[in-house]
MARKEVO-17189 format. One record per residue (C-alpha): residue number from 1; residue in one letter; chain; x, y, z. Coordinates in pm, whole numbers. Each point is the difference from the previous one (the first is absolute). Layout:
BEGIN
R,pos,code,unit,east,north,up
R,NUM,A,A,X,Y,Z
...
***
This chain:
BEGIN
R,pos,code,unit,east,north,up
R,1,X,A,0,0,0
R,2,X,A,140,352,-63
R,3,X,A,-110,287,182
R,4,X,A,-71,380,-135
R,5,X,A,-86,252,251
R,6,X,A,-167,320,-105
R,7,X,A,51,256,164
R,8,X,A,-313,168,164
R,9,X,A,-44,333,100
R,10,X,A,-345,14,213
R,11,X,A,-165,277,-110
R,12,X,A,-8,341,207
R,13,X,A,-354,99,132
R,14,X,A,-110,302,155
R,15,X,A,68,116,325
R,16,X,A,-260,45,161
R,17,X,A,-107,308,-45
R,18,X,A,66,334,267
R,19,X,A,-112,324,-161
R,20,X,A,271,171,-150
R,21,X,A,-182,282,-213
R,22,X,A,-233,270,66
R,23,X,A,-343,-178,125
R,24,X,A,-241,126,-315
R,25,X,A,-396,-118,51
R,26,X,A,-92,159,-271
R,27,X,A,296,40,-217
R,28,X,A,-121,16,-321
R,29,X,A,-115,358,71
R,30,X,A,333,104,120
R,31,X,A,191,236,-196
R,32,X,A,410,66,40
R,33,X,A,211,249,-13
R,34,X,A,395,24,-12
R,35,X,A,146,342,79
R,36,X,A,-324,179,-67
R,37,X,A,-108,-115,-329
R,38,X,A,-249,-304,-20
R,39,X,A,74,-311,-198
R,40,X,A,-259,-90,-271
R,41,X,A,-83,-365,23
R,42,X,A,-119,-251,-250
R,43,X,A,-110,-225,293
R,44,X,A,-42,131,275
R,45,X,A,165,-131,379
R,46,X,A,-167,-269,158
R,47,X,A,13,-163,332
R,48,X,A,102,-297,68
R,49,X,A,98,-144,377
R,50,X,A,-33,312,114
R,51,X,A,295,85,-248
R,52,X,A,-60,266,-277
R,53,X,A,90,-71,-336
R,54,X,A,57,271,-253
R,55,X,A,99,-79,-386
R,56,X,A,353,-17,-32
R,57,X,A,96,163,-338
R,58,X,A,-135,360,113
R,59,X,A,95,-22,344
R,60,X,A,329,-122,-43
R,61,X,A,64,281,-307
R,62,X,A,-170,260,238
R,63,X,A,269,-123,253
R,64,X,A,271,140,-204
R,65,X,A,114,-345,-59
R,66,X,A,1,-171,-402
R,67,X,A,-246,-280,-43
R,68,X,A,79,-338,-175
R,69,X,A,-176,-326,-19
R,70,X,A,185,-346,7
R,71,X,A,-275,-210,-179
R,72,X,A,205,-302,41
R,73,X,A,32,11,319
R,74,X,A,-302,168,117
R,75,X,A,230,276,134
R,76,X,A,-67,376,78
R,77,X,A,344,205,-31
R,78,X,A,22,327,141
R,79,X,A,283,221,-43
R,80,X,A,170,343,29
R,81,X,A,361,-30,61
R,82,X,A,110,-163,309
R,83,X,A,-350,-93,92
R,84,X,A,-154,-323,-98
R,85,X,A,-309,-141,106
R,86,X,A,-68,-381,-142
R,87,X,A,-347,-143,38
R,88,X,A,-90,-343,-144
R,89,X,A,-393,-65,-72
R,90,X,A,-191,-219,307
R,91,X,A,319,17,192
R,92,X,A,42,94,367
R,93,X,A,332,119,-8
R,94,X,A,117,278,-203
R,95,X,A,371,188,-30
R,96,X,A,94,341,90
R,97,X,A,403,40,-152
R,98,X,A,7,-419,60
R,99,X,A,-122,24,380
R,100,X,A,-327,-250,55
R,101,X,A,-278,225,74
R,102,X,A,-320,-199,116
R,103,X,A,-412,94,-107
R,104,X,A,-242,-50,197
R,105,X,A,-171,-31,-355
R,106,X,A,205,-89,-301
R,107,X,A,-24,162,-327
R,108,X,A,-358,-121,-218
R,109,X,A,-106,52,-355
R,110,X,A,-387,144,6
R,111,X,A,-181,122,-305
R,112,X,A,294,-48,-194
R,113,X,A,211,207,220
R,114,X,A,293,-37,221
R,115,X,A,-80,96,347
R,116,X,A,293,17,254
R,117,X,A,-24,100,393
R,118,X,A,45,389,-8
R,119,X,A,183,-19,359
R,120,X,A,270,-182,-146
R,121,X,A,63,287,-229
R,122,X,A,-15,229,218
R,123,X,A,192,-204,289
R,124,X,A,240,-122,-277
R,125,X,A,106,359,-140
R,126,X,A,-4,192,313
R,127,X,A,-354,187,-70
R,128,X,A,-215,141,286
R,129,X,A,-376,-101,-98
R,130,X,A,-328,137,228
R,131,X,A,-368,-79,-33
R,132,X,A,-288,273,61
R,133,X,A,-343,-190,-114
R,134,X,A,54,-129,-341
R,135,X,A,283,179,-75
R,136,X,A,366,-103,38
R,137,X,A,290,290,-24
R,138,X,A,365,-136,-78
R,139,X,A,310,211,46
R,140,X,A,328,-139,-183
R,141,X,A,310,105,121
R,142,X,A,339,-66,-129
R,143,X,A,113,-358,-64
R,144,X,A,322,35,200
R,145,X,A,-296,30,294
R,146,X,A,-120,-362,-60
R,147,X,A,123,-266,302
R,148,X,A,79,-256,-327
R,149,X,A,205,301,-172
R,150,X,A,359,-196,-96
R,151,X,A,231,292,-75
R,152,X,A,143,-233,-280
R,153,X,A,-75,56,-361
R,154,X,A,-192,-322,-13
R,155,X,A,-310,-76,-145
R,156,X,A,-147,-301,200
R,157,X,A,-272,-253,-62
R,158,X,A,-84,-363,136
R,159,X,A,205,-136,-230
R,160,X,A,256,212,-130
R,161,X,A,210,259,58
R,162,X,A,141,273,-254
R,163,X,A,283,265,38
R,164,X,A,-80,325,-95
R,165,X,A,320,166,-35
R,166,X,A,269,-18,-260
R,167,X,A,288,-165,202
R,168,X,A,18,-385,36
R,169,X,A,-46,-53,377
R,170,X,A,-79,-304,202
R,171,X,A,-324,-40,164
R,172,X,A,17,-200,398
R,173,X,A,-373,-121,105
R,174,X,A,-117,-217,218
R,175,X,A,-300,-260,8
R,176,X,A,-183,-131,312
R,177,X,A,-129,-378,52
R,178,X,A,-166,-135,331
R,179,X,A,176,-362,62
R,180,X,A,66,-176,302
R,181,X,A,-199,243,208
R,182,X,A,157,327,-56
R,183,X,A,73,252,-272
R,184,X,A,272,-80,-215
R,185,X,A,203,273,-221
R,186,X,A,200,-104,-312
R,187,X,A,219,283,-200
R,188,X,A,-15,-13,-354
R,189,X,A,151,253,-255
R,190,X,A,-80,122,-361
R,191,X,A,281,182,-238
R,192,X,A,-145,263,-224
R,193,X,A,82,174,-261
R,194,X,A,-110,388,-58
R,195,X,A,-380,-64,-37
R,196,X,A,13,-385,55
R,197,X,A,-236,-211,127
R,198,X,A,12,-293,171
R,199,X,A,-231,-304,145
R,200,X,A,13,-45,389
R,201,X,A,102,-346,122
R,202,X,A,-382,-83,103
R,203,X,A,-143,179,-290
R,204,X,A,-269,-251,-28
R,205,X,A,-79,-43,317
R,206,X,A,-309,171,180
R,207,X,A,5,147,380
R,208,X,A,-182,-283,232
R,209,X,A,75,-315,-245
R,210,X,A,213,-282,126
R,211,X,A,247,-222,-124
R,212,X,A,273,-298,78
R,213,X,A,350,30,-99
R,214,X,A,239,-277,121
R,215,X,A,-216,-128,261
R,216,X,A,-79,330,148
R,217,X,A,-358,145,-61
R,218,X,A,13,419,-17
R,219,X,A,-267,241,-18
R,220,X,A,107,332,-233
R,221,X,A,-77,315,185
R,222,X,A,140,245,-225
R,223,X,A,292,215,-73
R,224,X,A,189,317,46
R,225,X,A,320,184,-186
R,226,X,A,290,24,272
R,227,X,A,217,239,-215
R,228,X,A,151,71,-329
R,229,X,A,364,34,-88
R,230,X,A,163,180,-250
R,231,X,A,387,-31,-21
R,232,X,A,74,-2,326
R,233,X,A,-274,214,164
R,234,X,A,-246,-202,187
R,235,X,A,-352,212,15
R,236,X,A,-240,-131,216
R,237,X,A,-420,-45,-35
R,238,X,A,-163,275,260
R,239,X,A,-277,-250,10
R,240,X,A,252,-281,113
R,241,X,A,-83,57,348
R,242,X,A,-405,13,-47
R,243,X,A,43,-310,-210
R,244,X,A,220,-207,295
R,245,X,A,-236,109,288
R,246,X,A,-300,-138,-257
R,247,X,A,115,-330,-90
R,248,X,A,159,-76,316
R,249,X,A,-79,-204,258
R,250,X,A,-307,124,194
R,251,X,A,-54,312,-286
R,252,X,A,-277,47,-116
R,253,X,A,80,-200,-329
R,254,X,A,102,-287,171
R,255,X,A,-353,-1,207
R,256,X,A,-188,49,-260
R,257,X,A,218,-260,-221
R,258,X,A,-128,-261,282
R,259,X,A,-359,68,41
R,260,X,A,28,-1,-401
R,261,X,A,120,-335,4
R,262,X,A,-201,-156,268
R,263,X,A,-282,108,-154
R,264,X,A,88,-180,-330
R,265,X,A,74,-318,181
R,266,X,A,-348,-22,207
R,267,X,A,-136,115,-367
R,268,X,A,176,-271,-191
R,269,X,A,-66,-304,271
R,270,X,A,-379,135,-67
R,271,X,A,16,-38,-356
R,272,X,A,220,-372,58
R,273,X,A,-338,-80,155
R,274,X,A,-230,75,-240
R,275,X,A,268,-153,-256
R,276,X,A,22,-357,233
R,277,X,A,-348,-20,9
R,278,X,A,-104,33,-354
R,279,X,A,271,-225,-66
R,280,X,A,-217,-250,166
R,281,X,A,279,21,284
R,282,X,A,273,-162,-203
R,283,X,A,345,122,144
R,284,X,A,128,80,-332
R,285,X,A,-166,206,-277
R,286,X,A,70,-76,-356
R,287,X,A,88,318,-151
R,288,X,A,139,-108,-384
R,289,X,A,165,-204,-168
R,290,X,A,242,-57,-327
R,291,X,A,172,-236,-193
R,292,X,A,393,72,-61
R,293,X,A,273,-217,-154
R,294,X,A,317,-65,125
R,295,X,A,362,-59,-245
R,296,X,A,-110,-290,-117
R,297,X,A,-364,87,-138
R,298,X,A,-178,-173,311
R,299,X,A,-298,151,135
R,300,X,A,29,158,365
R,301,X,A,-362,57,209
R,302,X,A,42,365,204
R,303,X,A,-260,63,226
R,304,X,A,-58,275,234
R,305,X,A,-126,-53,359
R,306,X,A,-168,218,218
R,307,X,A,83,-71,392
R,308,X,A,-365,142,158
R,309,X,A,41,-158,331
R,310,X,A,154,189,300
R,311,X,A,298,-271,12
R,312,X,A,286,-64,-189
R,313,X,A,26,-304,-240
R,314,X,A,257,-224,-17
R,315,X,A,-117,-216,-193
R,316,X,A,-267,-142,-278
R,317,X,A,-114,-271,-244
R,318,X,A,-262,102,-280
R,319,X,A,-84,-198,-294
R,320,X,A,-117,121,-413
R,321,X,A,-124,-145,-326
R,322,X,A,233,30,-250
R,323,X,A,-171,61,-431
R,324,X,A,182,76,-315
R,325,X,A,-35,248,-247
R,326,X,A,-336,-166,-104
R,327,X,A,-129,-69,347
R,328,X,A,71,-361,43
R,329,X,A,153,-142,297
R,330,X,A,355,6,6
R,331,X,A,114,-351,174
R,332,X,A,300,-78,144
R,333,X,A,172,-48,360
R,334,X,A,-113,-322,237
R,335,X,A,-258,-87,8
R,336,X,A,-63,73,-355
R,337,X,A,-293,267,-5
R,338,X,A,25,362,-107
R,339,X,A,-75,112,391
R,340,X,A,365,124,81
R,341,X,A,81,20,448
R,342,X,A,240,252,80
R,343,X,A,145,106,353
R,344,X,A,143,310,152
R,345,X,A,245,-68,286
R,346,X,A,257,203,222
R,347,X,A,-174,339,-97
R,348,X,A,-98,227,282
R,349,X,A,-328,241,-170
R,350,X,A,-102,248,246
R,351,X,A,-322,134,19
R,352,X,A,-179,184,-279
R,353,X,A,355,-42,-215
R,354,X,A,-62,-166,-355
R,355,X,A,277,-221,-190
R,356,X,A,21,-165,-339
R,357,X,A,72,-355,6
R,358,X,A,154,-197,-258
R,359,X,A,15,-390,-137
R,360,X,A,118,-174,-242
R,361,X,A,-201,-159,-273
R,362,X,A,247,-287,-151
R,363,X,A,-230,-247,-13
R,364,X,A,-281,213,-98
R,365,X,A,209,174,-307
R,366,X,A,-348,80,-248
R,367,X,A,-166,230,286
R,368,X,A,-88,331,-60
R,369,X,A,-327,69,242
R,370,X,A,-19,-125,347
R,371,X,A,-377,-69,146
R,372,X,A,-137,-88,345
R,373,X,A,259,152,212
R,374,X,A,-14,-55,374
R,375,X,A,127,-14,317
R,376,X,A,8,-328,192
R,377,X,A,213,48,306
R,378,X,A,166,325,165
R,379,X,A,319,-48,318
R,380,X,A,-45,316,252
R,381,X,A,342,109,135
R,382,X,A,-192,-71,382
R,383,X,A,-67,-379,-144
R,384,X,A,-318,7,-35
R,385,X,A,-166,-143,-360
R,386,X,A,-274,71,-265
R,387,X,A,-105,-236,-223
R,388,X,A,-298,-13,-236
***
């Protein structure tokens, strides 16, 4: 038997949600103004968990900062020099210059618009914001003012970083993991050229998700430039400090990094539940299946299991049917019959983790579709047994 692990990244959920924005019961009747003058809305700002919403396009534009859409991504991009805010679509962490910035509500798309939190504009770029009835005032005030301000010609996202000047310089950041019960810091740096752009190390990866990596199992929290260098002078980030006190341990990030992920787990055993029992309480869910061929033209069967118990497998026996290209039974093995018995032993499959098992078709060498896949027997790590 050979053994392929994928690599599963639960997904992130929402933390549960503490209002962030300015309560609005009736926000669709609000109107906005920054520095005096009133922003015209296509849509106009809704309420949502007692967060308002505004459109982003003319807010962010009326902001001072430009506006640009990642469709790819689902990512909102505002920018004006030095200041970057980064929001992706349904997510509950955004980026202010690369620091994780949480929302009580995360960005939605309504009526064919984008609508972000308006605090986290206003939080994000410094901005003083009041409400009289249905009317909220903004003040901007320099970006220099802003607690995420870097001081570094930088342009910052989630994902990337870019170097606004026209010397080569050398970018230090750091990223931030929860493993083994506390934060955990790991430097990383990027070399630039004038106007380069680069890829963070965890470009990919999204504030909350979760991950092993040689036996260790890490939970991203986010990241923050240290300093740049150019030649030999060293300049460091003004929102180093803000970033440390966030991420570390007992900061706000860090707390809010935990309730995050404890709400995700009680989420995800929830939905192992409601997986387990429409899987008529079979151990292992059947998720897909393909035929590959090895060097020598044999067939191989993959097929991807689904732990949905609470305990961790160690491990299995399942049995398939075995057809050709024109469904007929493929026979071969002892005893003869196209019914092919395959095992899974000295695994260790913790809960809710999926795998892709794979066996070797020799005798079976004309299959091409597998039917009647199932589980017969599951090993728990505590030594207890299912069996059908």
């Amino acid at each position: 038997m050979k053994q392929r692990i994928l690599v599963i990244l639960l997904a992130m959920v929402m933390l549960l949600a503490v209002p962030t924005g300015l309560s609005a019961a009736k926000a669709e009747s609000q109107t906005v103004f920054v520095n005096g003058k009133k922003i015209a809305y296509a849509q106009a700002p809704i309420s949502e968990n007692g967060t308002t919403l505004v459109s982003a396009k003319e807010t962010i534009e009326a902001l001072g900062l430009s506006f640009s859409w990642d469709k790819g991504n689902k990512r909102i991009i505002a920018s004006s020099g030095e200041m970057t805010i980064s929001i992706i679509l349904d997510e509950p962490v955004a980026t202010v210059n690369g620091i994780s910035m949480f929302l009580g509500t995360p960005a939605v798309e309504r009526n064919g618009r984008t609508m972000v939190p308006l605090r986290l504009l206003t939080d994000g770029l410094g901005a003083s914001m009041a409400a009289k009835g249905n009317q909220i005032s903004i003040k901007t005030v320099d970006p220099s003012k802003s607690k995420y301000y870097t001081g570094l010609p930088l342009q910052i996202t989630n994902s990337a970083v870019k170097n606004l000047s026209t010397e080569k310089i050398t970018v230090n950041y750091k990223e931030y993991y929860y493993a083994g019960g506390a934060v955990q810091t790991y430097d990383f740096t990027a070399s630039l050229n004038a106007r380069g752009k680069a890829a963070f190390n965890s470009a990919t990866v999204k504030p909350g998700e979760n991950y092993d990596s040689k036996g260790t199992n890490y939970i991203y929290f986010g990241r923050a430039i240290y300093s740049i260098e150019t030649g030999e002078k060293e300049t460091v980030s003004k929102s180093y400090n803000l970033a440390k006190q966030l991420y570390g341990n007992g900061g706000t990030i860090e707390k809010q990094m935990r309730a995050l992920y404890k709400q995700k787990e009680e989420d995800y055993r929830k939905k192992l539940k409601e997986e387990l029992k429409k899987n008529n309480n079979v151990p292992f869910k059947i998720v897909d299946y393909s035929i590959t061929y090895d060097s020598l033209g044999y067939p191989e069967a993959n097929i991807e299991l689904w732990n949905l118990t609470a305990k961790t497998i160690v491990s299995f026996e399942l049995s398939f049917s075995t057809y050709d290209a024109y469904g007929d039974p493929v026979k071969g093995g002892y005893p003869y019959t196209n019914r092919f018995y395959g095992k899974g032993t000295n695994i260790k499959l913790e809960s809710g983790y999926r795998n892709i098992y794979t066996w070797d078709l020799y005798s079976y060498s004309d299959t091409t579709k597998l039917k009647n896949i199932q589980i017969d027997r599951v090993a728990y790590s505590d030594g207890s047994v299912w069996k059908r």
